[in-house]
N, C-alpha and C positions, 0 to 999 in steps of 0.2 A: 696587090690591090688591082693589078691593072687586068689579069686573068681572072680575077670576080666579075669587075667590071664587064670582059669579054662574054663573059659566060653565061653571067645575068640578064644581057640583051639580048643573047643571039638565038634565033627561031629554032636553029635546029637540036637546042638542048634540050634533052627530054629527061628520063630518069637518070642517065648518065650522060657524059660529056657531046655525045652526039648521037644522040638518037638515045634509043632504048636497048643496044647490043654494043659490047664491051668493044672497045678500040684502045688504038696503044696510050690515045690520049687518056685514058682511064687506067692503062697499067704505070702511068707516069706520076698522077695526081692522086691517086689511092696511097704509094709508099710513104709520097710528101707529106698528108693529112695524118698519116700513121706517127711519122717521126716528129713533128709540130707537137701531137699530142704528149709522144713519148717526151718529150725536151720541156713540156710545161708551156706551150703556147699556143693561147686561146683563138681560136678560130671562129669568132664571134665575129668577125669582121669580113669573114667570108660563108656566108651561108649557103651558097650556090656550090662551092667545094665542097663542105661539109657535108648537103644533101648529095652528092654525086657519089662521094669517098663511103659514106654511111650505106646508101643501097648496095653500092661494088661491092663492100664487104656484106652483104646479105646474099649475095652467090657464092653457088655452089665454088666454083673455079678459087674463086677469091678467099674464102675462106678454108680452103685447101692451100692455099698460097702465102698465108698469114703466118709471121713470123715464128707466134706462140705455138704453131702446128707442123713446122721443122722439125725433122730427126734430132739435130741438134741442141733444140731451142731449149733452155733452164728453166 
């Protein structure tokens, strides 16, 4: 709660975590929102994550990075 709270006040948050171009703080908070949802847990409570994690995952980079799009991935 306390990183909503950060995020939802501070001027320099724009479409992502700081500003409108991806930083590591957006390669940190994008996996987290991923696995919260993966595990069953609502992020209703942070909606400032949720919009930041939601656009990250509308780029190109990021959705090339997503777990379902691994060699790997089942």
């Amino acid at each position: 709660m306390r990183l909503e709270k950060r995020l939802a006040s501070d001027k320099r948050v724009g479409t992502l975590t700081l500003g409108d171009t991806p930083t590591l703080a957006d390669l940190c908070i994008v996996p987290q929102a991923f696995n919260a949802e993966r595990f069953g847990i609502e992020l209703d409570a942070y909606p400032t994550i949720r919009r930041i994690a939601d656009h990250a995952n509308q780029l190109d980079a990021f959705k090339r990075a997503a777990p379902g799009e691994q060699p790997d991935a089942e």
